[in-house]
C-alpha angles and dihedrals in degrees: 000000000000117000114228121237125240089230096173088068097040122095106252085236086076103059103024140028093213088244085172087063113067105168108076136159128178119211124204115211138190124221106232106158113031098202098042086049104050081051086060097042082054086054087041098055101055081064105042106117109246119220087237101075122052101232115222099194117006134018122184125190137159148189140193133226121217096269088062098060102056088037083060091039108258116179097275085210085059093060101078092069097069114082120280087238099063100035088059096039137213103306120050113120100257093052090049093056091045089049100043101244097139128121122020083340088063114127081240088075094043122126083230133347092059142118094254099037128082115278123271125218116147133047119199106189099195121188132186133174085243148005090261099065092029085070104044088047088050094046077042094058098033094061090063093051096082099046084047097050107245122124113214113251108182134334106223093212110207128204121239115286129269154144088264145080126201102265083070092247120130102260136195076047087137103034103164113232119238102232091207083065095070093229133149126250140128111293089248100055091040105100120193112258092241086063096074097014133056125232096036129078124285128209092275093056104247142081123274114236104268136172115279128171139208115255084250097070100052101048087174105063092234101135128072120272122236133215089262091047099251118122122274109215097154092056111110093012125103134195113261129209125198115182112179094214119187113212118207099219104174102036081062095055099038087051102056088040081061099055108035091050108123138234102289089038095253110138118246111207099194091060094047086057099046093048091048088044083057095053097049093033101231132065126255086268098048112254123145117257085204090065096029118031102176114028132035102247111212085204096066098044102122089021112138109155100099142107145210114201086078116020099043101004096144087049097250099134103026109020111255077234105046110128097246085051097054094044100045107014092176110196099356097092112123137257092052108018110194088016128114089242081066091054091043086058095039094058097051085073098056122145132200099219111209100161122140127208129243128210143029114311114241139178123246079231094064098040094058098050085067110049085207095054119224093291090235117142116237138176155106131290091206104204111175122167123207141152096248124036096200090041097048128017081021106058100033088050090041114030094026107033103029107024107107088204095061116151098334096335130127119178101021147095146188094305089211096039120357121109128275147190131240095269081052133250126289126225114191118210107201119229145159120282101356134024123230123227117197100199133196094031097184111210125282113185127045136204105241091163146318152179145183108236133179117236098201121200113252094262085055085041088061106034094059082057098055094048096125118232126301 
């Protein structure tokens, strides 16, 4: 039986993405001044937008980082009940090497987040119905940060919402269902509510770790009680990741033009297409590769009820390394393959994708008339939320995305967004009688920033308000 959300004290982020606000921008702030913070946080917290109201013009949520807690007083013996992932952050070294942010791609090269920027510690995640009121609502808000102590950091701008990415491919396809919503979806895509938030099962039965304090330390009886009588402040929370992620349009697109040119040099566009739609793994229109190989079928273009382990499981049809396939491999997973067992394990990595674009939208078209491209920045503020930051963002990022043994593999990655070396990375396409290798696959996709955040529940919202004075 499905256990039933307290959606009055959950942050709206975690049940919705606000896809009837299209106008979004994310801002980045600093604590400077811990009391007159926690005064503004009491203000904050009567207009976050709960999950329980469906909002029809403006949302507003937040989260902290680690920093932020202490910073606002937090019991330090509490701490330690938060995961080690988000109470180091992003970018220790460790973390770096295990995400893949070396090189040019190090967090000491990040616009923010970084070890050389200025700190993070709040994230105001602000929504309108369009540009007009977003930027009142952000004026609105900013008004408010010197008088609460918090210094702007950076202001993540979004482009207005659609079904696309930048790469010009159908996204949000595979959004996994919250069962505590009582919603309806295929078993397989139905993922138990404790794996994105925290307080409830997960699908492995049981309750993530999660912060929980002493009576003591909440004299006013603001936080949740649990079975043993202490206070419950991570219940209704979740961990969130933001990732600023550049996207190389036009290098994608320029690329494929380069290798699927024929005989005589001319570009073939349908190859293009159907080389980029192997690498996704779907076509520009959404359907799956894995149900229909050789044309983009406007009938399956929001179909999502379909496996790998029996149906394709050699990648003949959708490549083993696509990047769908590596970040959802469904039912591929060893050691049963095609079995129920492959799906149970599958859904244990799920990911709420939040995440908003950046940039001016463009056709493949437009971007390989001019060899130089139109100079515009584009990208992907990836936002995901989920109960455990290592079992979830961090192996899918580390052991999917980036591991060159994946399913059988054994020199690839993620051909969009997985790490390379400097020759470039390889992405195999099987085929009778013969496979295909696309060698020197340039990147694609850059680290700008990031951050793991907590996206605490209303009760938590407040009680960290009301910590007296150091």
């Amino acid at each position: 039986m499905s256990e039933t959300l307290e959606l009055d004290d959950i942050q709206g982020l975690l049940t919705r993405g606000y896809g009837n606000l299209p106008a979004a921008t994310f801002l980045l702030l600093e604590i400077e001044a811990p009391l007159r913070a926690r005064a503004w946080l009491r203000r904050l917290a009567d207009r976050i937008t709960s999950a329980g109201v469906r909002p029809e013009d403006r949302a507003l949520n937040v989260a902290l980082t680690a920093s932020a807690l202490t910073k606002l007083g937090f019991p330090a013996e509490a701490m330690a009940g938060f995961s080690r992932e988000f109470a180091g952050g992003m970018v220790t070294s460790h973390r770096s090497r295990f995400l893949g942010d070396v090189g040019d791609g190090s967090p000491e090269h990040w616009h923010w987040g970084g070890p050389t920027t200025r700190p993070v510690d709040v994230l105001l995640l602000v929504y309108a119905r369009d540009e007009t009121l977003l930027t009142g609502l952000v004026d609105d808000l900013a008004t408010g940060f010197a008088e609460g102590g918090l210094a702007p950091v950076e202001q993540l701008v979004t482009a207005p919402l659609t079904d696309r990415e930048h790469f010009g491919f159908r996204d949000g396809i595979s959004q996994p269902t919250n069962e505590g919503l009582g919603r309806t979806d295929a078993p397989a895509n139905t993922i138990k509510a404790g794996e994105f938030v925290l307080g409830y099962k997960n699908e492995y039965g049981l309750y993530t770790d999660r912060p929980v304090l002493e009576p003591a330390d909440d004299p006013g009886g603001l936080l949740p009680t649990t079975d043993s009588g202490r206070r419950d402040f991570g219940r209704n929370g979740s961990y969130l990741v933001i990732r600023h992620l550049g996207q190389d349009v036009h290098g994608f697109w320029q690329f494929l033009d380069g290798v699927t040119r024929g005989d005589d040099g001319a570009s073939d566009p349908l190859a293009r297409t159907w080389l980029a739609a192997k690498m996704v793994g779907r076509w520009p229109n959404g359907a799956p590769m894995a149900i229909s190989p050789d044309v983009d079928d406007p009938h399956l273009a929001d179909f999502n009820d379909f496996g790998y382990g029996t149906s394709d499981r050699e990648g003949l049809n959708c490549p083993i390394g696509a990047h769908i396939r590596r970040t959802h491999p469904r039912d591929a997973l060893d050691p049963d393959p095609g079995t129920d067992r492959s799906i149970e394990l599958d859904k244990r990595h799920r990911l709420l994708r939040r995440g908003r674009a950046y940039g001016p939208p463009v056709a493949p078209e437009e971007l390989l008339i001019d060899a130089d491209g139109d100079g515009s920045r584009r990208g992907l503020h990836f936002i995901c939320l989920c109960a455990n930051i290592a079992r979830q963002f961090e192996l899918v990022q580390h052991t999917w995305v980036s591991n060159q043994k994946f399913d059988g593999l054994y020199d690839e990655v993620d051909p969009l967004i997985g790490r390379r070396d400097p020759s470039g990375a390889t992405f195999t396409i099987p085929r009778r009688p013969v496979r295909r290798r696309i060698r020197g696959i340039p990147s694609f996709v850059a680290v700008h920033g990031g951050g793991y955040f907590f996206l605490p529940g209303l009760r938590a919202l407040r009680y960290l308000a009301s910590l007296p004075s150091a």
